[in-house]
C-alpha positions in Angstrom: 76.1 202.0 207.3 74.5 199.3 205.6 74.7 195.3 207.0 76.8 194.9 204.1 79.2 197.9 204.6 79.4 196.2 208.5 80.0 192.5 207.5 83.0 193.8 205.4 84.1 195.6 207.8 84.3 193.1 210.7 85.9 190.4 208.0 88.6 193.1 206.9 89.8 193.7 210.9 89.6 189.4 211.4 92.0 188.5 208.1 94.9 191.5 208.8 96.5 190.2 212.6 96.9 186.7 210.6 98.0 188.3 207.2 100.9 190.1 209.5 101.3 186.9 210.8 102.1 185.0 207.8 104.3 187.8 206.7 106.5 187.5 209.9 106.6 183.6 209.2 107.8 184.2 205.6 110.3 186.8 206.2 111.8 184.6 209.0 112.2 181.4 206.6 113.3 183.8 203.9 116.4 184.3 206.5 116.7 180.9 207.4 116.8 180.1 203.9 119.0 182.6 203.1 121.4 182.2 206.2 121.2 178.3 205.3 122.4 179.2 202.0 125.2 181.3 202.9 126.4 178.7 205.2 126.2 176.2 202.8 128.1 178.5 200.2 130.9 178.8 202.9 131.1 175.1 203.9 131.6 174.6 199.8 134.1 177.5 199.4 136.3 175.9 202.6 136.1 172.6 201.0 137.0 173.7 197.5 139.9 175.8 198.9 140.8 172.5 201.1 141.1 170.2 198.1 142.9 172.9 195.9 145.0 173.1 198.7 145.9 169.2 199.1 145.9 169.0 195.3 148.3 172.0 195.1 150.6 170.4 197.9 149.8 167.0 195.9 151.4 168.6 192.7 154.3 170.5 194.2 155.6 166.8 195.4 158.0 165.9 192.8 156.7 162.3 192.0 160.1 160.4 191.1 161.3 156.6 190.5 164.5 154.8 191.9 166.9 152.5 190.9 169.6 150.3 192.8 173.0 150.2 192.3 174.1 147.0 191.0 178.2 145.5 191.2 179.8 145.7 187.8 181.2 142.4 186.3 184.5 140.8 187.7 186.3 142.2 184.8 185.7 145.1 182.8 186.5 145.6 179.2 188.9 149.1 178.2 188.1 149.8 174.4 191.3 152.2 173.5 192.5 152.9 169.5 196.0 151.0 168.4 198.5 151.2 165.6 199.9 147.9 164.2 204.1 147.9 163.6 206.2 145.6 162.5 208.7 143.4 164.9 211.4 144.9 162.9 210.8 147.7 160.0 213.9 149.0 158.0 214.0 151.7 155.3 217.1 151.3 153.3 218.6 153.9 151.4 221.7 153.8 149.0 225.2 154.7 150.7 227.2 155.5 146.6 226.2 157.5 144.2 225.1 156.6 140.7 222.3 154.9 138.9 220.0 151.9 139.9 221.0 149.2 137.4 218.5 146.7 138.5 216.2 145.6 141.2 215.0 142.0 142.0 212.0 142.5 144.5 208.6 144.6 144.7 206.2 145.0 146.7 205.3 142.0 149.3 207.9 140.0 148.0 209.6 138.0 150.9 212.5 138.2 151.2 215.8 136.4 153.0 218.6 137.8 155.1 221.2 139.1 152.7 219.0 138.9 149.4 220.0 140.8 146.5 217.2 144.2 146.2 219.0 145.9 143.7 222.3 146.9 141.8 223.3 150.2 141.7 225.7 151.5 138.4 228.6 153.8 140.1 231.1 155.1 137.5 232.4 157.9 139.7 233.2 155.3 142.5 234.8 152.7 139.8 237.0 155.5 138.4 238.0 156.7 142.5 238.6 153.2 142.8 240.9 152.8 140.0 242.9 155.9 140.8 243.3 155.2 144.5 245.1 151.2 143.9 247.5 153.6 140.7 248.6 155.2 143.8 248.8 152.6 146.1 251.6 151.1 143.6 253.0 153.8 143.1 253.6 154.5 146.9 254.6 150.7 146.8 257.2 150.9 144.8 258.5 154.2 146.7 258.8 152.0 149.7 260.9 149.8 147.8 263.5 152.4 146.8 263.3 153.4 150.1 264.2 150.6 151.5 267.1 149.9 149.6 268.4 153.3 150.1 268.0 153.1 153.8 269.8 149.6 153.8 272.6 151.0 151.5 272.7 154.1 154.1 272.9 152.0 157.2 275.4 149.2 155.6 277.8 152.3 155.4 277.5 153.8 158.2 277.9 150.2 160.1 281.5 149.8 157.7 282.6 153.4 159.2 281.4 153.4 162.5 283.7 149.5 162.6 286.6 150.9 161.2 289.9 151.6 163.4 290.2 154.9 165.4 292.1 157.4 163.0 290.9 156.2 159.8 288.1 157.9 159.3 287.2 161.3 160.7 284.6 161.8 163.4 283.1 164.5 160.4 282.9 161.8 158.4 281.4 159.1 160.4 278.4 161.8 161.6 277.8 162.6 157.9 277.4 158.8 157.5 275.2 158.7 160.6 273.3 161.4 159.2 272.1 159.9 155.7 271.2 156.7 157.8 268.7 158.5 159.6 267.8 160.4 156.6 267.2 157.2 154.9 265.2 156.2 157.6 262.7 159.1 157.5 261.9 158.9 153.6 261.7 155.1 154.1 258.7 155.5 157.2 257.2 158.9 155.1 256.6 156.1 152.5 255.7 153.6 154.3 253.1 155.8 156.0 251.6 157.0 152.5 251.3 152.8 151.8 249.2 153.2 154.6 246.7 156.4 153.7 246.5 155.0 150.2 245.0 151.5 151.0 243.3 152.8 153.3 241.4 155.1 150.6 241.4 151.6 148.3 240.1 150.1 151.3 237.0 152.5 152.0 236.6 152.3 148.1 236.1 149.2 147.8 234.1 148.8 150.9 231.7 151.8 149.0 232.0 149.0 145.9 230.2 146.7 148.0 227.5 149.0 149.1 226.7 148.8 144.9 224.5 145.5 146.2 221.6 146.7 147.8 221.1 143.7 150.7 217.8 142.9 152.9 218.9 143.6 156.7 217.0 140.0 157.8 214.1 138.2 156.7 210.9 140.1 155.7 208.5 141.5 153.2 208.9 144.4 151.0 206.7 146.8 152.1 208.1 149.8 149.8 210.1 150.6 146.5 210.3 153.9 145.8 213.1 153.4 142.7 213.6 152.0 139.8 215.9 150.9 137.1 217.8 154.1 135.6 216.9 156.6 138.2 219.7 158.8 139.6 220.5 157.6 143.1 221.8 160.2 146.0 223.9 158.5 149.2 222.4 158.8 152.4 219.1 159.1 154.1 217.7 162.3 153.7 219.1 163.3 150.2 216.2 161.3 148.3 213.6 158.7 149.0 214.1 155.7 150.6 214.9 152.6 147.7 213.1 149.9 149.6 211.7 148.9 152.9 211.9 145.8 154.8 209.6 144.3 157.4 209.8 141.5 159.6 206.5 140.7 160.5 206.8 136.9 161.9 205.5 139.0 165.2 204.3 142.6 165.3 204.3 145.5 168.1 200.6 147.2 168.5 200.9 150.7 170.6 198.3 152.1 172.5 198.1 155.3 174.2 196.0 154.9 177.3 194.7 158.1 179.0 196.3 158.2 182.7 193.3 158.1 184.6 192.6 154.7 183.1 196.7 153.2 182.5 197.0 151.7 187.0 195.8 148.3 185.8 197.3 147.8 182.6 200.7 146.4 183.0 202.9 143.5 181.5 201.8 140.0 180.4 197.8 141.4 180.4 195.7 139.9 178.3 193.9 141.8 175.0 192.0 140.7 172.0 192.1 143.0 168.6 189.8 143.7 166.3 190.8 145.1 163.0 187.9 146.9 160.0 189.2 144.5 157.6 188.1 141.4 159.2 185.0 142.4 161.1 184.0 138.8 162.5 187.8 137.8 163.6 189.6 138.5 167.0 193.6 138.0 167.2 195.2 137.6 170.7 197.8 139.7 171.9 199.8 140.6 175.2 200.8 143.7 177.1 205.1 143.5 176.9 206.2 146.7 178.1 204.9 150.3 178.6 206.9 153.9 178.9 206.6 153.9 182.8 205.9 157.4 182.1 203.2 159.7 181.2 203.2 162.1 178.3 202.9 165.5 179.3 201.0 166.6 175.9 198.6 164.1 175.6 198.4 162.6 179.4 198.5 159.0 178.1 200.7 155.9 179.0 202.3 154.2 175.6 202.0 150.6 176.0 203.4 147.9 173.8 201.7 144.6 173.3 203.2 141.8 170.9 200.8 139.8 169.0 201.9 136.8 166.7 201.3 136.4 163.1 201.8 133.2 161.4 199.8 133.7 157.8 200.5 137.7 157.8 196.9 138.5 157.9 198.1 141.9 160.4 199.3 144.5 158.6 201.6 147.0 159.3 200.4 150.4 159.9 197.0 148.7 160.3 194.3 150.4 162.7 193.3 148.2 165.5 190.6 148.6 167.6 192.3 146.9 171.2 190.3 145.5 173.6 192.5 145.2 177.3 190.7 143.3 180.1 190.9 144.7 183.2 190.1 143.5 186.9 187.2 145.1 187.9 187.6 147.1 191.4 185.5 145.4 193.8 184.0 148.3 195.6 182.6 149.8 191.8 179.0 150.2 191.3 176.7 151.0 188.4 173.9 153.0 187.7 172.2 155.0 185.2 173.7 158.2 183.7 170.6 159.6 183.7 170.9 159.8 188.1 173.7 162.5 187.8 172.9 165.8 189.0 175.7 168.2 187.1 176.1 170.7 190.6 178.0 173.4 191.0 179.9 171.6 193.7 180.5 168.6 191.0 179.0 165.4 190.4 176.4 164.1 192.4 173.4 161.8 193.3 170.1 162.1 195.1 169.4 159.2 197.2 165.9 158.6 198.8 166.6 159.1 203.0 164.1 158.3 205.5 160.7 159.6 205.1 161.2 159.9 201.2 163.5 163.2 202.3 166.0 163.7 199.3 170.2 163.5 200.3 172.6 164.5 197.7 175.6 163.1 197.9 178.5 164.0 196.1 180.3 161.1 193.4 183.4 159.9 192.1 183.0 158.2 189.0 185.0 155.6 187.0 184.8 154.2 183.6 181.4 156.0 181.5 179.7 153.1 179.9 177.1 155.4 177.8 173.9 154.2 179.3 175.8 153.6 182.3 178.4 154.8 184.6 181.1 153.5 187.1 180.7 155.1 190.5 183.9 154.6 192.8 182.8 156.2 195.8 179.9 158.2 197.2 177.3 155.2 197.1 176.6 152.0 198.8 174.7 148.7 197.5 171.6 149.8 199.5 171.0 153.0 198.5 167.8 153.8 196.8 169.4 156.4 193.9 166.7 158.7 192.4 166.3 158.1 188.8 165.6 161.3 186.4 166.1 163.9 189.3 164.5 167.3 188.6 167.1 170.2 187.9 165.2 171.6 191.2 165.5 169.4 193.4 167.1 170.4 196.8 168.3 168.6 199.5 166.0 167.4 202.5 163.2 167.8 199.9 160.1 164.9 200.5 159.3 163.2 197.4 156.7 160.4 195.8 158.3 157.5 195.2 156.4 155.2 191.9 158.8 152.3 191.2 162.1 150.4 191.5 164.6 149.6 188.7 167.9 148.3 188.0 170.1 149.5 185.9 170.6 147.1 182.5 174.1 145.1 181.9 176.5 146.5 179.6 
């Protein structure tokens, strides 16, 4: 072996205990390294999961606002529709037959008690007239001859039943008695025909007068449905109506009021009413009476108020939109409509408990302002009511909590 062979030799057994050595000392950082890693991989994974898990949790909160229940005003306005009448309203009809000779007044003329409308032409009445006083004369004059018979009849029977016993027969004085009371009978039988025949002139004539068609009391005429030649029929229900009469000095405004709203509307309560045709004018009326009863069809109270009119400016049969002011209950609060939960058990509200933990609470509710809503019972003043509410949420359910409102005036 050469000295060079050798000196390789004895370098090649020096360099291979450190070249293991450095091996060893790379494989173990290669572990640490890759332990280090995996460790640090882990740590991320658990914090990642931890923070997916808060955020998740986070989420799943329902985040929600609240508002407080404010009182409502002392009084509270109840809009309802109304029909306008007049104080007194009176369609006349004709009570003969015949034809309309003339009338005097149209439409929204005003009129006076006992004012002439119209003048009806009745030659069927004129002629029953006639022929009902020819025999009232004629039954006069009856009464007349009857009357002289009967006095002639009883002057002779007076004369025989005077004379001395034995000079006249008891045959004879019983005929005499007898054409007496004869005479009597056709003298009371024509007496009493006097009677049925002016009492037919009578009702006559009393039908002659119903020729002048009269208003019933002061008014306005609201209607004529006639005029001069048309054939009139007697009687309502045969034909139109001629005219119609309106007293409108005061009028009557009717109101149905749905029950659940009629407990505070009662006599001598104030309303305004507001009609289409003057949009920027109020007119003052008063509650007078009401049905005391409810309707069974429509579940509504009528109610009458009374409302003056000095220059006419209400109409009859006018729309009115009728305003009643009511007393506001004192224990009514407001909120939102947009705090109602529709439940299967009814109505209610979720108020914010302790710890944010959600209470539903079930609600009686009054008048439904739109926006708003009445609640009679089921809420107090302090309550923190959950504005919006999720269709989820469930009772004893922990919520976020953002802000506070109030619910706006009506």
């Amino acid at each position: 072996m050469t000295a060079e062979a050798r000196k390789m030799n004895r370098h090649g057994d020096t360099a291979s205990p450190r070249l293991r050595r450095n091996l060893r000392l790379a494989g173990v950082a290669a572990i640490i390294l890759a332990v280090g890693a995996a460790a640090i991989g882990i740590v991320g994974r658990h914090r990642n999961e931890t923070q997916v898990r808060q955020w998740t949790e986070k989420e799943a909160t329902p985040t929600v606002s609240t508002v407080t229940p404010q009182r409502g005003p002392a009084t509270r306005t109840l809009i309802l529709p109304g029909t306008i009448q007049a104080w007194y309203e009176a369609p006349i009809y004709a009570r003969v037959d015949g034809y309309l000779k003339n009338w005097y007044y149209d439409y929204g003329a005003q009129v006076k008690k006992g004012a002439l409308l119209a003048e009806i032409d009745t030659p069927d009445l004129d002629a029953a007239l006639a022929a009902a006083k020819g025999r009232l004369n004629s039954a006069k004059s009856v009464v007349g001859v009857r009357q002289a018979q009967m006095e002639f009849a009883k002057t002779t029977y007076d004369r025989w039943r005077g004379s001395p016993r034995g000079v006249v027969s008891i045959q004879e004085l019983e005929s005499k008695k007898a054409d007496y009371r004869s005479a009597v009978a056709d003298l009371t039988a024509a007496i009493a025909n006097v009677t049925a025949d002016q009492g037919n002139v009578d009702r006559l004539e009393a039908l002659e007068g119903f020729k002048r068609i009269i208003a019933p009391f002061d008014g306005i005429v609201t209607a004529r449905e006639t005029d001069i030649g048309a054939l009139i029929n007697a009687g309502s229900g045969h034909g139109p109506e001629l005219f119609r009469v309106a007293d409108v000095h005061e009028m009557r405004i009717y109101v149905d009021v749905p029950q659940q709203m009629s407990a505070g509307v009662k006599s001598g309560l104030p309303a305004t009413l507001h009609l289409p045709q003057y949009p920027r004018k109020t007119f003052t009326a008063t509650v007078a009476t009401t049905s005391q009863a409810i309707q069974q069809a429509s579940r509504t109270l009528l109610v009458e108020l009374h409302a003056d009119n000095p220059v006419g400016e209400l109409q009859v049969g006018s729309y009115a939109e009728v305003h009643f002011h009511l007393e506001a209950g004192a224990d009514v609060l407001r909120i939102p409509t947009s705090a109602l939960l529709f439940r299967k058990g009814g109505l209610k509200v979720a108020v914010l408990g302790p710890d944010n933990k959600v209470e539903l609470r079930h609600v009686e509710l009054g008048r439904d302002l739109g926006t708003n809503v009445d609640v009679l019972s089921g809420i107090s003043p302090t309550d923190r009511v959950i504005n919006h509410p999720p269709d989820s949420l469930a009772e004893g359910e922990i919520v976020n909590v953002t802000g506070e409102s109030h619910p706006p005036p009506d």
